[in-house]
C-alpha positions in Angstrom: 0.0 0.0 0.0 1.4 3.1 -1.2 0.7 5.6 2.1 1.2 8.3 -0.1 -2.6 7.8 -1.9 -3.9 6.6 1.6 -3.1 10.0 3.4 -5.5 12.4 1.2 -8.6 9.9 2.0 -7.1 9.5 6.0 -7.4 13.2 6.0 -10.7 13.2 4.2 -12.3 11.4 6.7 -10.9 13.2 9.5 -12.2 16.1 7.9 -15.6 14.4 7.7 -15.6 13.4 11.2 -15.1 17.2 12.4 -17.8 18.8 10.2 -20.2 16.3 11.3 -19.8 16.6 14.8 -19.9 20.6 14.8 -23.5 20.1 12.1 -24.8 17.6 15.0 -24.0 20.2 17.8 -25.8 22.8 15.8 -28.7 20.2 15.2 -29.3 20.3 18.9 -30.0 17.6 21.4 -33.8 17.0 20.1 -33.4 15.9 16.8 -30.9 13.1 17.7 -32.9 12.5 21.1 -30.7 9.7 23.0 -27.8 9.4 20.5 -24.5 11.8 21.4 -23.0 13.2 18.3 -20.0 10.9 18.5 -22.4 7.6 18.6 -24.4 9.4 15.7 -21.7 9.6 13.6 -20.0 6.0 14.4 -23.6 4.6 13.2 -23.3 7.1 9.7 -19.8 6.3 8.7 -19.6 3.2 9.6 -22.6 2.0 7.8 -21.3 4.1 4.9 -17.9 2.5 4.9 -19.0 -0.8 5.5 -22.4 -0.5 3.1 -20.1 0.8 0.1 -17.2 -2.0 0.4 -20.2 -4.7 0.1 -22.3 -2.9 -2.8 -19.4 -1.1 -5.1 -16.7 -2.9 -6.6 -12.8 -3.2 -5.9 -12.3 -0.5 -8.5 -15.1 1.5 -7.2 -14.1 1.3 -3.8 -11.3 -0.6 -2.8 -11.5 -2.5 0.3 -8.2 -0.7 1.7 -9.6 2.5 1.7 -12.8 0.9 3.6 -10.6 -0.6 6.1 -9.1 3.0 6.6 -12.4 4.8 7.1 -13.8 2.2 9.3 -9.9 1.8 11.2 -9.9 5.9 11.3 -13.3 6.5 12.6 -12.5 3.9 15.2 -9.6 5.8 16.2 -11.4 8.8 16.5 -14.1 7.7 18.0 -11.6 6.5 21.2 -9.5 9.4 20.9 -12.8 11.7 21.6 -13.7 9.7 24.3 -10.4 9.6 26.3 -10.5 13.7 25.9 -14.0 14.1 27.1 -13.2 11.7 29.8 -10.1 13.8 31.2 -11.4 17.5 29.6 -14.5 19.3 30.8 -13.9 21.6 28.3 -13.7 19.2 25.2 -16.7 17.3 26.5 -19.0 20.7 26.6 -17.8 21.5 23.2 -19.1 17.5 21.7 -21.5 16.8 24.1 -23.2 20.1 25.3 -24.5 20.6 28.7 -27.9 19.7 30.4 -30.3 22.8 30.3 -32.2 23.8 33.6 -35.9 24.5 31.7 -38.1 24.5 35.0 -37.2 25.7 38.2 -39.7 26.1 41.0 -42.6 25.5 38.8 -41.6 28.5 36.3 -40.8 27.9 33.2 -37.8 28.8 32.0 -38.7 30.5 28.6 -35.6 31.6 27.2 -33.8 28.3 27.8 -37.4 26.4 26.0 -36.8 28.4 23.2 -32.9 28.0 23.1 -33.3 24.6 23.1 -36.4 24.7 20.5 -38.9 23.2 23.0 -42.5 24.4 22.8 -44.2 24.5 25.8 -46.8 21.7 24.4 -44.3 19.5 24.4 -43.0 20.3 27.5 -46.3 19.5 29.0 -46.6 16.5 27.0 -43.5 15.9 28.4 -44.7 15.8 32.2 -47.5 14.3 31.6 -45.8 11.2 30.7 -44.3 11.2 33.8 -47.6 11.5 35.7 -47.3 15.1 36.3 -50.3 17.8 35.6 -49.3 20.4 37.7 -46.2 22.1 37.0 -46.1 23.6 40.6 -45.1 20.5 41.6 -41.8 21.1 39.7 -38.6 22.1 42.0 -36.3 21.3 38.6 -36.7 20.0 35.4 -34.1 20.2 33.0 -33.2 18.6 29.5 -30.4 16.5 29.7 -27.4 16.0 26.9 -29.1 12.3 26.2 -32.5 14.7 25.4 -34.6 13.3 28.3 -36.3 15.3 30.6 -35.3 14.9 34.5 -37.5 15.9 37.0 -36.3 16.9 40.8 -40.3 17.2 42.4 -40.9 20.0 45.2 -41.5 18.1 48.6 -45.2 18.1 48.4 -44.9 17.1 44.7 -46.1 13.4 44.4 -44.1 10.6 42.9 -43.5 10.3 39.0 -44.1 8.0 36.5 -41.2 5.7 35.2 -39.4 6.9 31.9 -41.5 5.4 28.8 -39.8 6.9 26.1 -37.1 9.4 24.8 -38.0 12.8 23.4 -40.1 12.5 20.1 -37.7 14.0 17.0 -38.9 17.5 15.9 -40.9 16.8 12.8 -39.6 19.0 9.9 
């Protein structure tokens, strides 16, 4: 293998990599609901790299370059999560940051909109959980996964078990 014609595609896919990660961030947490950006993007390019080794042929796609995507992306992938493991900084920057969007049974209106929530679905939202009054509410905030969690007041009940994940945004 000449590593001379491998570098260009190594740095391709790096390149790749980056610019998806920074159009997933600016997605926002709803429209990928439980999936980081990172385990988005290891489901994306390794289905592409994989998927185009099996349908194309050798001359088309040859199976060294697939092995370097899929062997690259890997890499990556590990690589990103040993610096958000030891980095705050790099992890905020990937993964984001929970947003606080009740507290003490007010909503918090600039961080619904900032996080493209309408209040319908944050009531939708709590009543999945059992709750109908938002008073009841000491914190709820949207987490990086896109879940809502729920801290109750002390004269706020009990809650309902998780069902599902946030419903995608329809387009």
């Amino acid at each position: 293998m000449e590593l001379e014609r491998l570098f260009p595609q190594f740095m391709r896919i790096v390149a790749m990599y980056v610019f998806t990660i920074v159009m997933l961030r600016i997605a926002g947490k709803r429209r990928i609901a439980s999936l980081s950006p990172a385990d988005l993007i290891i489901i994306i390019a390794l289905g592409s790299a994989v998927g185009d080794v099996l349908v194309y042929p050798q001359d088309v796609v040859p199976i060294e370059i697939a092995m370097l995507a899929v062997g690259t992306i890997v890499l990556l992938q590990i690589l990103l999560g040993k610096l958000t493991e030891k980095n705050p900084q790099i992890a905020f920057i990937i993964e984001g940051k929970r947003t606080l969007l009740i507290e003490n049974g007010k909503i918090n209106e600039k961080n619904l909109d900032y996080e493209d929530v309408s209040a319908e679905d944050l009531e939708e939202m709590l009543a999945e959980r059992g709750l109908e009054d938002i008073s009841h509410v000491k914190k709820a905030y949207l987490e990086r996964s896109g879940e809502l969690s729920i801290i109750l007041s002390p004269d706020g009940g009990k809650l309902l078990p998780r069902r599902r994940m946030l419903k995608r945004k329809r387009l």
